[in-house]
C-alpha positions in Angstrom: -88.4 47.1 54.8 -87.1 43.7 54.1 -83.6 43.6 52.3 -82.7 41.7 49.0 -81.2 38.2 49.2 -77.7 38.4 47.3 -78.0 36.3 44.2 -75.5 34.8 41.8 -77.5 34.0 39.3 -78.9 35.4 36.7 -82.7 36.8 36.3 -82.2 37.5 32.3 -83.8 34.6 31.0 -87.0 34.4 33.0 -87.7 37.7 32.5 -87.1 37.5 28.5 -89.8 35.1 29.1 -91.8 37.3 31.0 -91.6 39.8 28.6 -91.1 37.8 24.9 -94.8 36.9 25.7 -96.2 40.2 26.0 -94.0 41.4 23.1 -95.7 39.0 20.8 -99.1 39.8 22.1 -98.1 43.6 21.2 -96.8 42.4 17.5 -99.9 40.3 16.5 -102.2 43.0 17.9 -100.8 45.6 16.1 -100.7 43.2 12.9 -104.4 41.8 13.3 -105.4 45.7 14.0 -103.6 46.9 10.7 -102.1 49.4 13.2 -98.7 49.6 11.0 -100.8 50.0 7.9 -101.7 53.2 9.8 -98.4 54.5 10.7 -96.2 55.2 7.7 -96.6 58.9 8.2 -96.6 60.2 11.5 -100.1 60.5 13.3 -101.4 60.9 16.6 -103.1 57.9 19.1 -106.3 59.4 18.7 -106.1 59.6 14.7 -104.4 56.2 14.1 -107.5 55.0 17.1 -110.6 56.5 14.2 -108.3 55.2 11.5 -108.9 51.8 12.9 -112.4 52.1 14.8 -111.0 51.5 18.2 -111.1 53.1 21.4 -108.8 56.3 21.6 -107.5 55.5 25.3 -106.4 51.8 24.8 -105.1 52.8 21.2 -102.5 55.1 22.8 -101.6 51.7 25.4 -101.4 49.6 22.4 -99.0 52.3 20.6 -96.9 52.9 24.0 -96.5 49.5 23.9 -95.4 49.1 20.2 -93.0 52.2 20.8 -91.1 49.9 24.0 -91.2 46.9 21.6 -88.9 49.4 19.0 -91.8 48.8 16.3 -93.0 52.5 16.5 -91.4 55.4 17.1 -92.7 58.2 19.3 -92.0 62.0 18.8 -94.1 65.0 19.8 -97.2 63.5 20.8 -97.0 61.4 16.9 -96.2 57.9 16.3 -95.0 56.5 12.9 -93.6 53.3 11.9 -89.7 52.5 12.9 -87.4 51.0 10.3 -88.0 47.2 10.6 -92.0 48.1 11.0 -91.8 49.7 7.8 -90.4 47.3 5.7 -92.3 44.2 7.2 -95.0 45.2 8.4 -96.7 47.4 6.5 -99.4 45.5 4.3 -98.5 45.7 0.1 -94.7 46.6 1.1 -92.1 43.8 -0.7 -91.0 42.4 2.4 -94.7 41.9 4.4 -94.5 39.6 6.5 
């Protein structure tokens, strides 16, 4: 197994990069989708997936993904909106986006 060179730099902001970009992908899918529209009461992949005609496997990726972004929150098999998601995102709330 080959060993890690020692670094002194920093790998932060290449990877935010890395990762901004497939944050923002996750945000406008979820906001083209209606996804949050879908989420202000907790519900499972499979339900928010009929709710929005989509495929039930790569809803729950999609969610997963929202949940490690901090814009859904995850308990017991049931997603629903977190805070900020809520108040922004939710189509016909005061502070859509």
């Amino acid at each position: 197994m080959k060993n890690l060179p020692e670094v002194n730099e920093s790998f932060k902001e290449i990877y935010s990069m890395f990762t901004g970009l497939t944050r923002s992908k996750l945000l406008l899918a979820g906001i083209e989708m209606k996804v949050f529209n879908h989420l202000t009461e907790p519900k499972s992949a499979d339900a928010v997936a009929e709710s929005i005609d989509a495929h039930p496997g790569n809803t729950r990726v999609l969610l997963d993904g929202l949940t490690a972004c901090d814009l859904v929150v995850k308990k017991n098999g049931l997603c629903h909106n977190a805070p900020a998601a809520q108040t922004f995102l939710v189509e016909g709330s005061p502070a859509f986006i």
